[in-house]
C-alpha positions in Angstrom: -22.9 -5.0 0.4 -25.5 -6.2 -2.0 -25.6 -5.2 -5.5 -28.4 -2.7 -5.6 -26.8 -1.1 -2.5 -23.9 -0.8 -3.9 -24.9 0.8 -7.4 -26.7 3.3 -5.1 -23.3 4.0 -3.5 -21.7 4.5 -6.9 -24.8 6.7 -8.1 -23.8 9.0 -5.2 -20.6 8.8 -5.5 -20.0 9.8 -8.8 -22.8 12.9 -7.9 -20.8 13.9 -5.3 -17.5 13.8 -7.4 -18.6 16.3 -9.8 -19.0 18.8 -7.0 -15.3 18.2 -6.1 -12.3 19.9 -8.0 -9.1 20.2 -7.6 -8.1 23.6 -5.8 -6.7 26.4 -6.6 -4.1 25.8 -3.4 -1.7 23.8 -2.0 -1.3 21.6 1.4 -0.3 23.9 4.1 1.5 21.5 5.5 3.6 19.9 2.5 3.2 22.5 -0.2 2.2 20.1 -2.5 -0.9 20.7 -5.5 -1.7 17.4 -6.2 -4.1 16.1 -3.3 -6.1 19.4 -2.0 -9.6 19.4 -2.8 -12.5 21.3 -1.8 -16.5 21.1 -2.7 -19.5 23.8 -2.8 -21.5 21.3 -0.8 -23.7 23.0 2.2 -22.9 21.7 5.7 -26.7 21.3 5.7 -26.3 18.4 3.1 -22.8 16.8 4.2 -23.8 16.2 7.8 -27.4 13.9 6.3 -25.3 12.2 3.7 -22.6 11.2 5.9 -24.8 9.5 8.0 -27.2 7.7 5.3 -27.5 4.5 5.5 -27.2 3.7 1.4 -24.3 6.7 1.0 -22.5 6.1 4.0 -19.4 7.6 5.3 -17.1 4.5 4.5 -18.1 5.0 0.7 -17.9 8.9 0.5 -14.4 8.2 1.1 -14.2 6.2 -1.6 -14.5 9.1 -3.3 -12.5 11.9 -1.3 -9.4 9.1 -1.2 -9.8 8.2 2.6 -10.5 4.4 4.2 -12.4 2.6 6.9 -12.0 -0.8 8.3 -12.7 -4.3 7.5 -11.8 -8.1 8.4 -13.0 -11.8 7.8 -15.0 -14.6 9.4 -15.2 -17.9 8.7 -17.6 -21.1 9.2 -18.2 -22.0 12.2 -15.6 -24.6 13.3 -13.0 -24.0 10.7 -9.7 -22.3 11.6 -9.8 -18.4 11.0 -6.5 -17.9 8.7 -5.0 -15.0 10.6 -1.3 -13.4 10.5 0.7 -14.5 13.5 4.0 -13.1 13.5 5.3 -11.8 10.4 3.9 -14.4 8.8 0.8 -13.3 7.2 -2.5 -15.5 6.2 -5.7 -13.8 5.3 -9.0 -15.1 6.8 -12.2 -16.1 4.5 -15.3 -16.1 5.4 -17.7 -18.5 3.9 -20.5 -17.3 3.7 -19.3 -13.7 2.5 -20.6 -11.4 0.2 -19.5 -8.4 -1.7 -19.3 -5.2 0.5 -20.1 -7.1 4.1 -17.6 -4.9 5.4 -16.9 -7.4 7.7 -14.0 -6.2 10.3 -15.7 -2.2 10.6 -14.7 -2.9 14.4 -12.6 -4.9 15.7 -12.2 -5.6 19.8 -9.1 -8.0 21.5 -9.9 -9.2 24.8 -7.0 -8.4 27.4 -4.9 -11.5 26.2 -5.8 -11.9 23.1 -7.5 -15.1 23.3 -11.0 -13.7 21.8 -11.4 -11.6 18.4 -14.9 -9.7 18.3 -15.6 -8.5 14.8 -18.4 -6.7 13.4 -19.8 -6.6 9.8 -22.2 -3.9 9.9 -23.3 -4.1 6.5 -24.3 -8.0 6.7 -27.6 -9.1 5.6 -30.0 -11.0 7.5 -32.9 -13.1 6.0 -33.2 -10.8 3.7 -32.9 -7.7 6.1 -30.0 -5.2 4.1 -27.1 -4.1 6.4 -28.9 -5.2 9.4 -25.3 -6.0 10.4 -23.9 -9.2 13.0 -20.8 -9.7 14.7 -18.6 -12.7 14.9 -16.5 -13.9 18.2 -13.7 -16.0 17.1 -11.0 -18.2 19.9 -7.6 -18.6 19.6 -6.2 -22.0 19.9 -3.5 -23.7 21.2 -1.9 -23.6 17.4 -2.3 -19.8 17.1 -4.9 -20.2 14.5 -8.3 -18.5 15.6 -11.5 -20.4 14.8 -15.1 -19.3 15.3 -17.0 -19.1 18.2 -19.9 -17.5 17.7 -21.9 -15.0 15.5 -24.1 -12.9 17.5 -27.6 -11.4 15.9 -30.0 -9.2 17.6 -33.2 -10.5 17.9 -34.9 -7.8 17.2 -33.0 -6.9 14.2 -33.9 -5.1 11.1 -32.5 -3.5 7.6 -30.1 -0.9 8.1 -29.5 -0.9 11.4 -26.1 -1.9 10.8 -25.6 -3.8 14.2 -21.6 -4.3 14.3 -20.6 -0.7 13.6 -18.9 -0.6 16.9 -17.7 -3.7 19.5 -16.5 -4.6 22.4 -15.7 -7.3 24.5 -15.0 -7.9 28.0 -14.0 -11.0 31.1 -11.9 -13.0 28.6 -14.5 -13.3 25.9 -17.1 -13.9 28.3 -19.2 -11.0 27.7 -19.7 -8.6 24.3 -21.5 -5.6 23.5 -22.4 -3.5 20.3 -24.7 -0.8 19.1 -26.4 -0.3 16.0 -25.0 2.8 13.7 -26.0 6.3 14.5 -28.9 6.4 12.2 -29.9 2.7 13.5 -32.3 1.3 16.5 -30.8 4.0 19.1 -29.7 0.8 21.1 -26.9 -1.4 22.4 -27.2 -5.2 22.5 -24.8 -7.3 25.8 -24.5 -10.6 24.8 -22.7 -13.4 27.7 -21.0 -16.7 26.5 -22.5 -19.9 27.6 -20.7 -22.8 29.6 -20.4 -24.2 25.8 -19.2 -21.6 24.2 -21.8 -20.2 22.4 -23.1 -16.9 22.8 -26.8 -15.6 23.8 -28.6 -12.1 23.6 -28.3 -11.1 27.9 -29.3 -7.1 27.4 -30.5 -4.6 25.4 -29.6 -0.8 26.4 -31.2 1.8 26.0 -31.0 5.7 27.6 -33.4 6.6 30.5 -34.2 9.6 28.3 -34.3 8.5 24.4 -32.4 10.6 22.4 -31.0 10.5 18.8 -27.7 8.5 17.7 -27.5 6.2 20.8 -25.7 3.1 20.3 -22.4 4.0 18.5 -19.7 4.0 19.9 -19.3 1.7 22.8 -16.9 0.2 25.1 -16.8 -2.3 28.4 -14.9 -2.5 31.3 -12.5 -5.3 31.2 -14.7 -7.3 33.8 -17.8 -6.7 31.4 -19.3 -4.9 34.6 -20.2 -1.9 32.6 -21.0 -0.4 29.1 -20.6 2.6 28.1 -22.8 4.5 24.9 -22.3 7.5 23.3 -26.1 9.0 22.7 -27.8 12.4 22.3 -28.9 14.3 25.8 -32.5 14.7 26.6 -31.6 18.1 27.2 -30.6 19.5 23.6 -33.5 17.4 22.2 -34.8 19.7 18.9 -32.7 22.2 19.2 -30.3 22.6 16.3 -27.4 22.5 18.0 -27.0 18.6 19.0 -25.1 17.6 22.2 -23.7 14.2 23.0 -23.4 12.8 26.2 -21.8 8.5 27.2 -24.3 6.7 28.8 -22.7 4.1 31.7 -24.8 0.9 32.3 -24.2 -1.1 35.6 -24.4 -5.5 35.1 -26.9 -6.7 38.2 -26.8 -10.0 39.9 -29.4 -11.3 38.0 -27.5 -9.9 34.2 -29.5 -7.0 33.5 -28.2 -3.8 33.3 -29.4 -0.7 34.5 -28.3 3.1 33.7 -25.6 4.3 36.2 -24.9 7.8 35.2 -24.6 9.9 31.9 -21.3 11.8 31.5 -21.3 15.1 29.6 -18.8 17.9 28.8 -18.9 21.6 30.2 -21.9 23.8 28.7 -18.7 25.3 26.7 -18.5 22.2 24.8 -20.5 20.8 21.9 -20.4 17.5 23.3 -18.8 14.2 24.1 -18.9 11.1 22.2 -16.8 10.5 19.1 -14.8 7.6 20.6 -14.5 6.0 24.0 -12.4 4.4 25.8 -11.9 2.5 29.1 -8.5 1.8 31.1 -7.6 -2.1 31.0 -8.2 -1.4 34.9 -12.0 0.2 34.4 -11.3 3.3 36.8 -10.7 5.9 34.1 -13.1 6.4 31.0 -11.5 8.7 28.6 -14.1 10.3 26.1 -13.4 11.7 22.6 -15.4 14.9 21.9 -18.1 14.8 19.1 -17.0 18.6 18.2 -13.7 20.5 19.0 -14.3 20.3 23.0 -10.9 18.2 23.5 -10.6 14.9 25.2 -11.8 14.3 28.8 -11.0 11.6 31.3 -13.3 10.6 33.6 -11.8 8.9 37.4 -13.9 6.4 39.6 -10.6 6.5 41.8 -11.0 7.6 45.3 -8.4 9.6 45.3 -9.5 11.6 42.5 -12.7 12.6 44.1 -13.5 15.9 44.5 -16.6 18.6 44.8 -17.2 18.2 41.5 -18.0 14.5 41.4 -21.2 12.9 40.2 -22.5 9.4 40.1 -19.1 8.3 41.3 -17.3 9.9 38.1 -15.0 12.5 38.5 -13.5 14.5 35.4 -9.9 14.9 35.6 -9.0 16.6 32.7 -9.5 17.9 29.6 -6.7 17.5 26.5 -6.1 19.2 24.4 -3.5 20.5 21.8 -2.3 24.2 21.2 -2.2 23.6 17.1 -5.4 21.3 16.8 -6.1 19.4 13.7 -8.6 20.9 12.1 -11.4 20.3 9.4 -12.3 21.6 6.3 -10.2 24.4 6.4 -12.7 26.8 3.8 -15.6 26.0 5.7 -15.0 24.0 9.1 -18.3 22.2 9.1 -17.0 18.8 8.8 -14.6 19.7 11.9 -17.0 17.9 14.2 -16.5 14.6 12.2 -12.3 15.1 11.8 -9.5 15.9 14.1 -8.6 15.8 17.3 -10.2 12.8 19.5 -11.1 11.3 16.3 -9.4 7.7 18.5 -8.4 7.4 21.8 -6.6 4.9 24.3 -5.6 4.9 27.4 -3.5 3.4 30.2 -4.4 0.6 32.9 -3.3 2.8 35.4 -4.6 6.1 33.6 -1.1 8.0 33.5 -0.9 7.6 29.8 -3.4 8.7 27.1 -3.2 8.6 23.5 -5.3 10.6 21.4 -5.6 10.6 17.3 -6.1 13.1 15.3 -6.7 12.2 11.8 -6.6 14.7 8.9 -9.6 16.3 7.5 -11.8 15.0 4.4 -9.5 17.6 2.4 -6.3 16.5 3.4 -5.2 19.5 3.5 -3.2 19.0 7.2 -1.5 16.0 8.5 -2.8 13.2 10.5 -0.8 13.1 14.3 -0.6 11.4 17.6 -0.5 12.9 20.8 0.5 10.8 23.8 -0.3 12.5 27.4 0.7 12.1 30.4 -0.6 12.7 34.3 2.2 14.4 36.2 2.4 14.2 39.8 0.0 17.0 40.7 -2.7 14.9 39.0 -2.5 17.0 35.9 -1.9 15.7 32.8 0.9 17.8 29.9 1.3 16.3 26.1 4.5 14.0 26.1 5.3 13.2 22.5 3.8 13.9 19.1 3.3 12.1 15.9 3.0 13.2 12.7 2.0 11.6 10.0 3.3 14.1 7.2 0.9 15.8 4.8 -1.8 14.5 3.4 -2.1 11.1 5.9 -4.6 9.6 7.7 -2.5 8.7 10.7 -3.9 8.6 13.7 -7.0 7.5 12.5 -7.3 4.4 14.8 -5.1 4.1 18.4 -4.4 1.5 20.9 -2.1 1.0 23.5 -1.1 -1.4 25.7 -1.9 -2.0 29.9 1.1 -0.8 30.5 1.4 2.5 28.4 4.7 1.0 26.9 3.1 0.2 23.2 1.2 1.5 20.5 -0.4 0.9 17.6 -1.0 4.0 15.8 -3.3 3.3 12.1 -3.4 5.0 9.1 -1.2 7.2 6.9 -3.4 6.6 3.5 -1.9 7.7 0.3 -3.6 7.0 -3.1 -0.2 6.7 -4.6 1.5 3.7 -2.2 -0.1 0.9 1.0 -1.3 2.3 3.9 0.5 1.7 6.9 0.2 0.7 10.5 3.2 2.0 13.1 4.3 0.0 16.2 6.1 2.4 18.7 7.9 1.3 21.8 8.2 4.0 24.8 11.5 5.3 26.0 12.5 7.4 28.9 11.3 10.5 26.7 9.4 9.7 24.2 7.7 7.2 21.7 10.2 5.5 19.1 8.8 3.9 15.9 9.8 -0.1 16.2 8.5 -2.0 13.5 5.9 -0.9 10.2 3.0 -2.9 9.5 2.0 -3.2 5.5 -0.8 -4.9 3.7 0.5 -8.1 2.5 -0.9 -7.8 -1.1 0.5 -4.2 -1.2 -2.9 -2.7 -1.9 -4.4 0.5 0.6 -7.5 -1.7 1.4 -8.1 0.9 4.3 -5.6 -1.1 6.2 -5.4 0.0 9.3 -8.1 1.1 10.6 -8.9 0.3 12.9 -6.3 -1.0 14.9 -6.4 -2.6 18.7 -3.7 -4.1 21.2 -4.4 -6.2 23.5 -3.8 -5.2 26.8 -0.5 -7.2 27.0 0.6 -5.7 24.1 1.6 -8.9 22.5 -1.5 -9.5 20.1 -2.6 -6.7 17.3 -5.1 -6.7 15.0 -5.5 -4.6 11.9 -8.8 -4.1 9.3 -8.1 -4.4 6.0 -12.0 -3.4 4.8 -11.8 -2.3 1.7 -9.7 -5.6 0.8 -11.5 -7.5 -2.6 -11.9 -11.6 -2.3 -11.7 -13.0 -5.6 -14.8 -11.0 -6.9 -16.1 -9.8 -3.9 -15.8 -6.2 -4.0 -15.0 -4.7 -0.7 -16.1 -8.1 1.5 -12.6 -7.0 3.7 -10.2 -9.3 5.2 -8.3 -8.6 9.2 -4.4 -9.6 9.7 -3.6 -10.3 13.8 0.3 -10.3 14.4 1.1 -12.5 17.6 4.4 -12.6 19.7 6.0 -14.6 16.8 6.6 -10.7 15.4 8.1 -10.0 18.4 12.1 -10.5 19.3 11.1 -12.2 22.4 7.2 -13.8 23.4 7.0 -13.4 27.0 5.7 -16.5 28.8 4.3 -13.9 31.7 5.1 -10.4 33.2 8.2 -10.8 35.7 7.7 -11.0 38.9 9.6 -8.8 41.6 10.7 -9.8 45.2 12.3 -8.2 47.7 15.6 -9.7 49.9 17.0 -7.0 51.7 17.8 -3.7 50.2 17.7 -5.9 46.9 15.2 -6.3 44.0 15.1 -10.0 43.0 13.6 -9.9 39.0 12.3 -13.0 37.7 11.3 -13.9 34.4 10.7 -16.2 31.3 10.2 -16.5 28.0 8.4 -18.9 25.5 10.5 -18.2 22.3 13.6 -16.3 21.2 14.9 -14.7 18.0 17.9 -13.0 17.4 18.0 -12.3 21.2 21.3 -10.6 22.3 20.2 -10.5 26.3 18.1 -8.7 28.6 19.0 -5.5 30.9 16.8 -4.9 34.5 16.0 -1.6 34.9 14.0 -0.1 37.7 13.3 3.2 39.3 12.0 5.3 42.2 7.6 4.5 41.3 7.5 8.3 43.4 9.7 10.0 40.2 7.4 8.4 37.1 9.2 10.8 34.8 12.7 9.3 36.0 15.6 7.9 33.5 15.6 4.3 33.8 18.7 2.6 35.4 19.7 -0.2 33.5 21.6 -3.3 35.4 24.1 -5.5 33.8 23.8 -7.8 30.4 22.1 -11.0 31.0 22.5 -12.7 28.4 20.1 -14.6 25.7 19.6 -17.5 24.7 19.5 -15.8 21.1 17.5 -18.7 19.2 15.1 -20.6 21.5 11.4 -22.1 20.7 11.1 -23.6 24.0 11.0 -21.8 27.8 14.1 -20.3 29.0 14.3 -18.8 32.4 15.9 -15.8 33.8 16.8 -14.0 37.1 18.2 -10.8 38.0 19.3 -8.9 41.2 19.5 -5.4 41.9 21.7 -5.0 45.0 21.8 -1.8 47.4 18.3 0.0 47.1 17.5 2.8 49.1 14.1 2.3 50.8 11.0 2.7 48.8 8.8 1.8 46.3 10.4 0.5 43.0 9.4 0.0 39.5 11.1 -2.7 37.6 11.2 -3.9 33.7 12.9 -5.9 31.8 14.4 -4.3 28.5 15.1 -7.1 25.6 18.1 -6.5 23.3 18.2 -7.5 19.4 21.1 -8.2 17.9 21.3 -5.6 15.6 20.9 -3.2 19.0 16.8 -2.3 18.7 15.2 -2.6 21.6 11.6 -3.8 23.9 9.9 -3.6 27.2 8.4 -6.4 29.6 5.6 -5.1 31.7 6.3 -3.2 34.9 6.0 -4.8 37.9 6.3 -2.9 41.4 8.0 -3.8 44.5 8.8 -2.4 48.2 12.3 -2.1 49.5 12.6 -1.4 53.0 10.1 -0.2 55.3 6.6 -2.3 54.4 8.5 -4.4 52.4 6.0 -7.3 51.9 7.3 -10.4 53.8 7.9 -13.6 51.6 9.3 -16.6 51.0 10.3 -17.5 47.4 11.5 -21.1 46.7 14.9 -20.6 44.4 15.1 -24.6 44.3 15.3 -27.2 44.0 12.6 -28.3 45.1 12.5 -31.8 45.4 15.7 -31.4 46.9 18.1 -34.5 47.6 21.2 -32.8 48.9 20.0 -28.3 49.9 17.7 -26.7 48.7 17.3 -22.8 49.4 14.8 -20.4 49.8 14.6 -16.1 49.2 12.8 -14.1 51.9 11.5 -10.8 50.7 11.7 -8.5 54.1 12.5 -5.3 55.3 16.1 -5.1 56.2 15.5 -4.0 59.7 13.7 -6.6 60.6 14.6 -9.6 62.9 13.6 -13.0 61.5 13.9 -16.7 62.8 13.5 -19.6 60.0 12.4 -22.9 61.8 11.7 -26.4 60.1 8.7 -28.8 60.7 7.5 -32.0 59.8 4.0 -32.6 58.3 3.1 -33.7 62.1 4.1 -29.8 63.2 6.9 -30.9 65.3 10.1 -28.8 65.1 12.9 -30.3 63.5 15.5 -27.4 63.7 16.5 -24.1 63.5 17.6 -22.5 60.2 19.6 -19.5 59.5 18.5 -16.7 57.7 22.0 -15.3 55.6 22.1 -11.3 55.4 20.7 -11.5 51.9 17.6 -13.2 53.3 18.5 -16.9 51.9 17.9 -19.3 53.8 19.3 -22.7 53.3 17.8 -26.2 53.7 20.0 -29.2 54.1 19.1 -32.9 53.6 21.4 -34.1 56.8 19.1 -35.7 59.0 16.0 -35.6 57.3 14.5 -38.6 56.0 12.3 -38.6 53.0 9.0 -36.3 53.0 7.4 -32.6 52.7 9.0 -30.1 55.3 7.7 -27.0 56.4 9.8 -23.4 56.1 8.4 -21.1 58.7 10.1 -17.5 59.0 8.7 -15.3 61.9 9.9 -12.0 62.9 11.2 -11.7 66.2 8.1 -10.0 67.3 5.9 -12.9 66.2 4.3 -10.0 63.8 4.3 -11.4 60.4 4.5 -15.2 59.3 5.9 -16.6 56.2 5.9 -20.7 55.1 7.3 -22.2 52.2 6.9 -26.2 51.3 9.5 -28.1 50.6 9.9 -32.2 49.8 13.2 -34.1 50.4 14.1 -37.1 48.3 16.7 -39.2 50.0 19.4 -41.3 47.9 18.1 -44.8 47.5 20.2 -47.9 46.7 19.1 -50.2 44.0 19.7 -53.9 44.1 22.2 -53.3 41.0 24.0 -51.2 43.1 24.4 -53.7 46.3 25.9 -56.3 42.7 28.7 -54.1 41.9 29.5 -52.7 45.6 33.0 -53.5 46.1 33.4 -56.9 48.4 33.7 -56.8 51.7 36.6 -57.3 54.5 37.0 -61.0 55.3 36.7 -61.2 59.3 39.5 -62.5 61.4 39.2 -66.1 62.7 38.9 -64.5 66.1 35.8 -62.5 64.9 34.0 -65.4 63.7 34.5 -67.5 66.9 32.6 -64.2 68.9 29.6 -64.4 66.2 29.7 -68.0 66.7 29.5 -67.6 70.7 26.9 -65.5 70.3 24.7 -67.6 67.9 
């Protein structure tokens, strides 16, 4: 932030500090004197201040000992330093000043391969805190370089562009709004063939209201953007309401307003933070007061009377002892609390919701994961808490899958903030590793935080973060799969042979890996124990690929979920994704080459097929003529021998006996060839008889 800017900030500051003291109380939570504060400032001056562009929220905390997010760009061209693994490099922008707060938002696309970053406080030609946002790419050597920076062109001071990102198709499409107080719009910008990036859209509400444009969030095919924004309805009355606006992407890139998505008339309104599923079916929706969190459907099966524009709302969350605000007043409530972050599942089952203590501190920042039960209702699972006095929960994210999450915050003014990676388990969420600032400093690490939707890439903010003597110009950390035990080359893959589950997998790198344990379950009982199979072993130490297979004999018919749980050494524990598969009745009907293929001697094939069902294997030539039959073994392998065959590709065709479903597999034969050396040292032959050599000399 430029000078002038940020002695304004400090002006205002140290105002609003003589209005705070120390009170006469203690944390409910903890008991402790130390950290509860409390102010004589009338709600009718916090809610302006916190949204003024010169005083804004990010430096009243500052103040009240709370943090907001940050991270780094740099030229364009030139390797983004970023933390893969544990080990950590911070990345420099070039071109930064003091207080860019570069890194405010922070978006992953699903594999981590693109980083969208916003510095909301950038200046352009001249325009203060007009705010830009940077893509960066990961390369093949894990290091992240710079795409892209991405500028309205309409822009102007203090419109903070940035505040809020997201990205969506692998990088090829972004979106962010301006700040509250901004332009009241949302800018869709679309990669081109080179890489670059250009302005596509600019959204705005069918009915203009007040705060559009922050926050926002895109499906993962970039197909739609949703904007949090003020309803037309509540437009001069006192009492604002807040409603997300859902854009549509045409043919021809434009976008055009799909439906608005509000909360019961109970409800102040909807807003805070959103959220869409890595699938884009379910939109949950942080409130902007102490509504709860909803979740919104576009699944058919979720439709019901009460469905509009295609959207259908699910549920409402909530918690029976909500996180509240300021707990003498309650004004700020609306800015604190409950819904304060949200994330949720691919497949919607699983939502996680923070809560992050009040500006007083005076009760503890939490986590609440949900879940959807059978009956389509959804009941809280597990809960975090941060202990008195922290800021966790702050900033959320979890994985595709459910499985992980990255839970931000836990600020203390007396030791580093702290970001939590927890792992599920068949009841609950168990804390797996701790990420800390490398230079030990809060820095408002960890917030925010995002996963990408494989779970193997996170990034965390580090805003407040000083560069030599840049005051505040923030600096971002992204761990890859090098922190991990194991980096997965690709979820497994599940076939069926039989009544048997056939798990496949394989991994890229190894460290201190004891082995790997299959474990599936009935999909039809989600809240199930796992059933672990047998140790396969690790390769424990590994930097190149290393393949593994599994099978889980004797299933019942049905639909199964299957993972793969990786062992440490020292016993702790992670998840591959889930993968489903049939057993029995509707089995799919497969072929899956076991190898090898090119073959010389047999080669053998797996067919996934219901056990009941009569198959003949048969083998062709490239010309379609039959060459034989094959047999299909109980266990549904099917074996391919080289007598007979001469050299060439093959065709497998399995058929049921009905002549219902079809299966091929190709597979190439690679006959033995002699060499001339060979025919050299081939033992010599017989020496014919006399009487043989007068019959070849008879018939000469």
């Amino acid at each position: 932030m430029p000078s002038r800017e940020r002695r304004t900030a400090d002006a205002a500051a140290t105002e609003i500090e003589r209005t705070l003291r120390v009170a006469s109380g203690s944390c409910g939570s903890c008991k402790k004197w130390d950290h509860v504060l409390s102010y004589h400032l009338p709600c009718a001056f916090i809610r302006p201040l916190l949204f003024s562009p010169t005083f804004r929220l990010s430096h009243a905390l500052l103040v009240t000992s709370l943090a907001v997010p940050l991270l780094s760009r740099a030229p364009a061209g030139a390797p983004a330093r970023v933390a893969l693994g544990r080990s950590r490099s911070c990345a420099r922008n070039a071109d930064g000043d003091a207080g860019d707060a570069f890194g405010t938002s922070i978006a992953l696309s699903a594999e981590g391969r693109y980083a969208l970053v916003g510095p909301p406080d950038d200046s352009i030609d001249g325009n203060k805190l007009q705010g830009s946002a940077y893509v960066f790419e990961r390369q093949s050597s894990g290091n992240y370089t710079q795409a892209s920076k991405l500028i309205v062109s309409d822009g102007k001071a203090s419109d903070r562009f940035g505040t809020n990102v997201a990205i969506g198709a692998g990088g090829k499409y972004a979106v962010s709004g301006t700040a509250p107080a901004g332009r009241d719009s949302a800018y869709v910008f679309a990669r081109n063939p080179e890489g670059s990036y250009r302005q596509q859209a600019v959204l705005t509400p069918s009915e203009t209201g007040r705060y559009f444009g922050s926050p926002v969030a895109m499906s993962p095919d970039g197909s739609r953007v949703a904007v949090a924004g003020t309803t037309i309805e509540e437009q001069g009355s006192e009492d604002v309401r807040q409603g997300v606006f859902v854009f549509v992407r045409r043919a021809d890139g434009s976008y055009t307003q799909d439906a608005v998505l509000t909360a019961p008339d109970s409800v102040s309104g909807l807003g805070r933070s959103i959220a869409f599923s890595p699938r884009g079916q379910y939109i949950a929706i942080g409130p902007s007061g102490s509504g709860g969190v909803f979740v919104f459907s576009q699944s058919a099966a979720d439709r019901s009377a009460s469905t509009e524009n295609g959207y259908t709302r699910v549920a409402r969350l909530s918690v029976a002892d909500p996180v509240e605000g300021n707990p003498i007043t309650g004004c700020l409530e609306q800015y604190y609390g409950f819904g304060v972050s949200i994330s949720i599942s691919s497949d919607g089952k699983r939502v996680l919701v923070g809560a992050k203590s009040g500006i007083l501190a005076t009760t503890p920042g939490r986590a609440y994961v949900f879940a959807r039960n059978q009956d389509g209702r959804y009941t809280q699972k597990v809960e975090i808490n941060g202990g008195c006095g922290s800021a966790l929960g702050r900033s959320v994210s979890l994985s595709a899958d459910g499985q992980r999450a990255l839970i931000g915050g836990n600020y203390s003014t007396d030791r580093p903030t702290e970001v939590y990676v927890f792992s599920e388990t068949d009841t609950s969420y168990t804390k797996k590793s701790v990420l800390t600032p490398p230079n030990g400093e809060p820095d408002s690490y960890g917030s925010p935080v995002v996963l990408s939707a494989d779970g193997q890439y996170a990034a965390v903010g580090a805003p407040f973060e000083d560069v030599d003597t840049n005051r505040i110009q923030g600096t971002a950390y992204v761990y890859g799969p090098a922190s991990l035990p194991v980096e997965w080359a690709a979820p497994p893959t599940a076939t069926v042979a039989g009544r048997d589950g056939i798990l496949s997998w394989r991994t890229l790198s190894e460290a201190n890996n004891n082995g790997f344990r299959v474990q599936h379950r009935r999909r039809d009982a989600a809240g199930a124990n796992w059933t672990s199979g047998a140790l396969v072993a690790g390769a424990g130490h590994a930097a190149s690929e290393q393949r593994y297979r599994h099978r889980v004999t004797g299933l019942a018919p049905g639909r199964y979920a299957f993972r793969v749980k990786q062992i440490d050494t020292d016993g702790g524990a992670s998840h591959s994704s889930v993968v489903e598969a049939e057993v029995g009745a509707g089995a799919d009907f497969a072929l899956e080459a076991l190898g090898p293929n090119p073959f010389r001697r047999e080669t053998v094939l797996a067919l996934a097929a219901p056990e009941d069902a009569e198959s003949e294997a048969t083998l062709y030539n490239t010309l379609g003529q039959k060459v034989r039959r094959l047999d299909v073994q109980a266990d549904g392998r099917i074996a391919v021998r080289a007598e007979g065959l001469s050299s060439g590709l093959y065709v497998v065709r399995v058929t049921t006996a009905a002549g219902a479903r079809t299966a091929t597999q190709t597979v190439e034969f690679r006959a033995f060839r002699a060499r001339a050396s060979d025919a050299r040292k081939a033992p010599c032959a017989t020496r014919p008889t006399p009487r043989a050599e007068r019959a070849r000399s008879r018939r000469r």
